[in-house]
N, C-alpha and C positions, 0 to 999 in steps of 0.2 A: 133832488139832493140824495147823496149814498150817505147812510151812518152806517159806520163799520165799528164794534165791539170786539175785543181780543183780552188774551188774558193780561198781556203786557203792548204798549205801543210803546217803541221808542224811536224817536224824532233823531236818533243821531249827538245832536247839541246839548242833551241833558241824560241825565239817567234812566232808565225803563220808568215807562207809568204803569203800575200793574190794575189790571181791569180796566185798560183805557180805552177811549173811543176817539174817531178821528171823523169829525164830520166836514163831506167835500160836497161842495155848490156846483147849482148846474155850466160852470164856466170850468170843474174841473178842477180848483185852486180849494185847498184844504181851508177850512173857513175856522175850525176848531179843533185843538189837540190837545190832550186832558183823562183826566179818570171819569170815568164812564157816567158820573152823578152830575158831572160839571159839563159835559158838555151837553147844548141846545139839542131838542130831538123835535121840533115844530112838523105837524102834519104834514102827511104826503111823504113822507122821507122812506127810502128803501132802507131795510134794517137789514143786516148779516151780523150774527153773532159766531163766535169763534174763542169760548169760554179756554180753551187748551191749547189756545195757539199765543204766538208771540207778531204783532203788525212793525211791522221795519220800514224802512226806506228803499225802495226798488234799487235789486242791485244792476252795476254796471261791469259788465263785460269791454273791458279794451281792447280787446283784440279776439278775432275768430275769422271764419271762412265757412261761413252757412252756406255756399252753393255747392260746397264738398260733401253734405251732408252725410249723401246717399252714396258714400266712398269711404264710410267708417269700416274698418276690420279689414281694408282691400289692398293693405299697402304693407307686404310684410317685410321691405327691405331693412335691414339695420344701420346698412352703412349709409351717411345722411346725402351726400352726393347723388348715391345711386337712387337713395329715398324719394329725393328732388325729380331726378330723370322720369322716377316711376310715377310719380305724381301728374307728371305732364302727359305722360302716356292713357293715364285712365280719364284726363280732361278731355285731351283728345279726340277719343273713343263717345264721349259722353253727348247726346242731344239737347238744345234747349231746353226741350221739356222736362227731361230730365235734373237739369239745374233748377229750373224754374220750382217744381214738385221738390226738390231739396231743398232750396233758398226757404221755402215755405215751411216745411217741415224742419228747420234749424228756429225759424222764428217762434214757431210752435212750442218746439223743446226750449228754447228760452224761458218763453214768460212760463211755462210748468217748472224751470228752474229756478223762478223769483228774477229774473232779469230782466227789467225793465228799459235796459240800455246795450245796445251793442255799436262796437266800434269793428267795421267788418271789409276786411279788403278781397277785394274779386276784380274777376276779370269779364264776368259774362253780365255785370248788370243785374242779374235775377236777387241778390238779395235787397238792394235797391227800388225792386219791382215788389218786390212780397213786404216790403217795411209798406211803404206808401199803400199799399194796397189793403192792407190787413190794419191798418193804425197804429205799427210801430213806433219806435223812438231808436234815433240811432246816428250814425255816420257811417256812409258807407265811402270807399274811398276805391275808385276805379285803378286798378294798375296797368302799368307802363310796362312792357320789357324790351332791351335791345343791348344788347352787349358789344355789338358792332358801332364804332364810332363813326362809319361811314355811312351810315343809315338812320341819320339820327332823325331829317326828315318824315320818313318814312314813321317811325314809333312814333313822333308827334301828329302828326295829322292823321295815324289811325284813335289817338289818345285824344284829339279834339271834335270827331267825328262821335264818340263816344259819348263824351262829355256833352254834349251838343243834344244826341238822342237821349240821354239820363237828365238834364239837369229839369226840363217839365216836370221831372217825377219827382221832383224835391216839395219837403212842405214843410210845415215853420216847427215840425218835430223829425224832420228826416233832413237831415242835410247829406249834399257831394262833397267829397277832399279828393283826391291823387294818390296814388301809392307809387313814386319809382320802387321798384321791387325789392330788390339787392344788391349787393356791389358785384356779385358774380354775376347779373343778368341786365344789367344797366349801367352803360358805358359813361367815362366822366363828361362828355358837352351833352350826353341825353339828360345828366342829371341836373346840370346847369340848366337847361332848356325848362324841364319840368320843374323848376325850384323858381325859374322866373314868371313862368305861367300862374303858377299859385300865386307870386306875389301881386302880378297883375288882376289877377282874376278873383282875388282871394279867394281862392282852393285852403282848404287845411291840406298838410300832408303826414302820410301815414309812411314809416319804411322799416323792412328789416335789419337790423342793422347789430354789427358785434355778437351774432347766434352763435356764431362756430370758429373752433381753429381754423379750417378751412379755409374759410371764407378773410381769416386773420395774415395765414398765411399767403393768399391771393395779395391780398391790398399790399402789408408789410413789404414782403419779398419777390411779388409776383411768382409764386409756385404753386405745389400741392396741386391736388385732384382738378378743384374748380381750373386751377390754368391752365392744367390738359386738355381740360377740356374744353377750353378757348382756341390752344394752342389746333388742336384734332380740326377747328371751324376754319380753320386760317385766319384768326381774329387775334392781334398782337396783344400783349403782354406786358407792362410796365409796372415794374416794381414802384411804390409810391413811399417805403420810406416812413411809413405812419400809420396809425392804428383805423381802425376803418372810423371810428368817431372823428377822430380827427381829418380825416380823407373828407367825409361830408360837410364837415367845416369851411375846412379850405372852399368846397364846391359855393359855398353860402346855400345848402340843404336845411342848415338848423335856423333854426326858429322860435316863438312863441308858441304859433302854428303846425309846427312838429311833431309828433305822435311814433318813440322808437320804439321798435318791438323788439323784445329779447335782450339785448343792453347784456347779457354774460361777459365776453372777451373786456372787457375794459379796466381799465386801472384808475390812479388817482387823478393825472394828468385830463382824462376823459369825461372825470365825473366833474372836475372845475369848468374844459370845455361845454359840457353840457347844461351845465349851471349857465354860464356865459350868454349861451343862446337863449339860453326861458322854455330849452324843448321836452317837453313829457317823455316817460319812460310808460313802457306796456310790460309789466313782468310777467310773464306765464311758468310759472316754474315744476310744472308738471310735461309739461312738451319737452322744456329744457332737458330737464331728466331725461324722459323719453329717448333722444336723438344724443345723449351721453354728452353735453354740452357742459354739463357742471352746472353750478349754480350763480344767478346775477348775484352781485352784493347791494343784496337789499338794504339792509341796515346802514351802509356807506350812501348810498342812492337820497335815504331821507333824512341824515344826519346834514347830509348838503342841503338839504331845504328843496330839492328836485322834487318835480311834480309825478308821482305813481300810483299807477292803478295798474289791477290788475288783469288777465286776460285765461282765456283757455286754450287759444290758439283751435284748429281746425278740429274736428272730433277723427280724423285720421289720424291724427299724433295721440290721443289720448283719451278717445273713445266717446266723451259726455260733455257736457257742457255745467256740469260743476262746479262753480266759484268755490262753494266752503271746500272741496278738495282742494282748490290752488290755494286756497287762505292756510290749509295744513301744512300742506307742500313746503310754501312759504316760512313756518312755523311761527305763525299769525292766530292768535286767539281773543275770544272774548271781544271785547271790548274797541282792541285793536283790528280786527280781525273782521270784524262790519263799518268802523268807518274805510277802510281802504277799501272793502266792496260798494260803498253809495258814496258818500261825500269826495274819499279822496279821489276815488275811480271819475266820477264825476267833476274833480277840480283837472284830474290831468286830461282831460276831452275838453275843457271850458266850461262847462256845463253847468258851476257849481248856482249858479244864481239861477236856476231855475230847478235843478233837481238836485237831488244826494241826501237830502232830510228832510223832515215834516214839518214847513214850516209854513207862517200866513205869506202866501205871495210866491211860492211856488207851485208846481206842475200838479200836484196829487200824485207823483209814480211813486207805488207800494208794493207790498206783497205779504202776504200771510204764512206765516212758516210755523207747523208744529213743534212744539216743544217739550220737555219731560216734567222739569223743578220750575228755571227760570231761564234768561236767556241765553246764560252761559251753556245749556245743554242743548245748542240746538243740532238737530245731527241731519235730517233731514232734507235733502235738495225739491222734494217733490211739493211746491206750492199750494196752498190750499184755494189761494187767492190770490191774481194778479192785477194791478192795477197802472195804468199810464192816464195822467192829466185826468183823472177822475172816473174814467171809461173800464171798464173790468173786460180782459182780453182773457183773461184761464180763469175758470175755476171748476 
């Protein structure tokens, strides 16, 4: 058994316990959460005490790109089009090994960030290999791209071939989803294709979707930059007349199952569409900045009762992997400001019955984070302690 002492534990579901301890059994599952006098400490137990710290609920990252890692600082385009192009170019360029040592080291900088959960879309497999590997917690969700609708073959059966080599590496804390990518790189019957795979196969899916004017003006009016550069492949163009939420509608993309990232460009009409489906939102609102995108309407998002958590998106857009930055960003505090990093981060993945708080009968994912007065001051991203299903992965 771990007994872990802190100066405050809080479970999420109730108010800080100051001097609290949190005792987790050897199956991983938090057995007692309480002030430090009340909880059992029967022989043989590992003790850590952490008199100036504050013990939380492992946070949950919605969204990233851990095989980008080792491509932080290397992408200084502004303009986001051209951003995109430059992104593919330095994948390109880049060796398994290479991703695989990033994938690794993203997981790493994780749990040093208190993140016990990531929801992470790739193309190479490698962060799917370093979760399973290392004893992660996560979803990773394989992407698709094809923008050519006469090739829709061709992106499936490279996307099932995939799927196929990754799903072994799955274990009953790492799951596979899908990621069709975007509307600018994934043509409409590839995404029908891929929306019916998942539901066959129950895949979750993960997509970008509403990031950019761009990508607004593609779908809307078929123009802008993205359609040039359709247009430059010899790849048609049709104006669809509708906002890109509603484009993946029509496709039957939305879901319960659905995990959107970036959700900016949208309006009221979108947020009921989204409602409608049951599909999660991923706000990263420090990328958004980043790529001059504006901001999602958060506040509109939850006032609909929509399921959101938060992300950090790639550390190429924004250097770290920092949740209390996107909690600021967001302008999320306190109280607010840690359930949407564990419980709610954790209800928009599914997750909530097993992780997001400290409770009898879930995972044990924690983390230790210093603190100043009380919890309200925590400033700190650097963990002092990490913890998934009872197992201590940082400290």
């Amino acid at each position: 058994m771990l007994r872990i002492r802190a100066g405050s534990v809080h479970p999420v579901t109730a108010p800080p316990i100051e001097d609290g301890a949190v005792l987790v059994d050897d199956r991983g599952t938090i057995a007692a959460v309480g002030r430090n006098r009340a909880v059992p400490a029967p022989d043989g137990v590992q003790r850590l005490e952490f008199p100036r710290a504050a013990l939380v609920p492992g946070f949950v990252n919605c969204h990233t790109h851990l095989e980008l890692t080792h491509l932080a600082g290397r992408n200084a385009e502004r303009d986001f089009p051209r951003w995109i192009r430059a992104i593919r170019a330095l994948k390109d360029a880049s060796t398994a090994e290479e991703f695989a040592r990033a994938a690794e080291q993203g997981v790493r900088d994780s749990w040093a960030a208190g993140i016990t959960c990531v929801a992470d879309t790739g193309s190479t497999g490698a962060p799917l290999e370093a979760l399973a590997r290392l004893g992660g917690r996560g979803i990773y969700y394989q992407e698709v791209f094809g923008p050519d609708p006469t090739r829709v073959r061709t992106s499936m059966e490279e996307l099932e071939q995939a799927l196929s080599r990754l799903e072994p590496l799955a274990t009953p804390h790492v799951a596979l989803g899908v990621s069709p990518h975007a509307p600018f790189t994934v043509s409409a019957p590839l995404y029908s294709a891929v929306a019916a795979l998942a539901r066959r196969e129950r895949f979750p899916i993960a997509v970008h979707l509403a990031e950019s004017l761009e990508e607004t003006l593609l779908v809307r009016d078929g123009l802008g930059p993205f359609a040039e550069a359709l247009w430059n492949r010899g790849i048609a163009v049709a104006r669809q007349d509708c906002s890109p939420v509603q484009y993946l509608e029509r496709l039957g993309v939305l879901s319960p199952e659905t995990l959107c990232i970036h959700c900016v460009q949208i309006d009221a009409q979108d947020v009921r569409a989204l409602l409608h489906a049951g599909a999660a939102i991923a706000h990263c609102p420090r990328s958004n900045r980043a790529h001059g995108h504006g901001a999602a309407p958060l506040p509109a998002l939850r006032a609909a009762g929509l399921r959101v958590g938060v992300g950090t998106d790639s550390v190429v857009s924004v250097g770290d992997v920092d949740l209390l930055a996107e909690t600021r960003a967001a302008g999320l505090i306190g109280e607010d400001a840690l359930r949407m990093l564990t419980l709610e981060g954790a209800r928009a993945l599914g997750l909530e019955n097993e992780i997001g708080s400290l409770q009898v009968g879930k995972q044990g994912d924690m983390a230790v984070l210093p603190f100043t007065v009380a919890y309200r001051s925590l400033q700190s991203i650097r963990a002092l302690l990490t913890v998934i299903a009872g197992r201590i992965v940082h400290r």
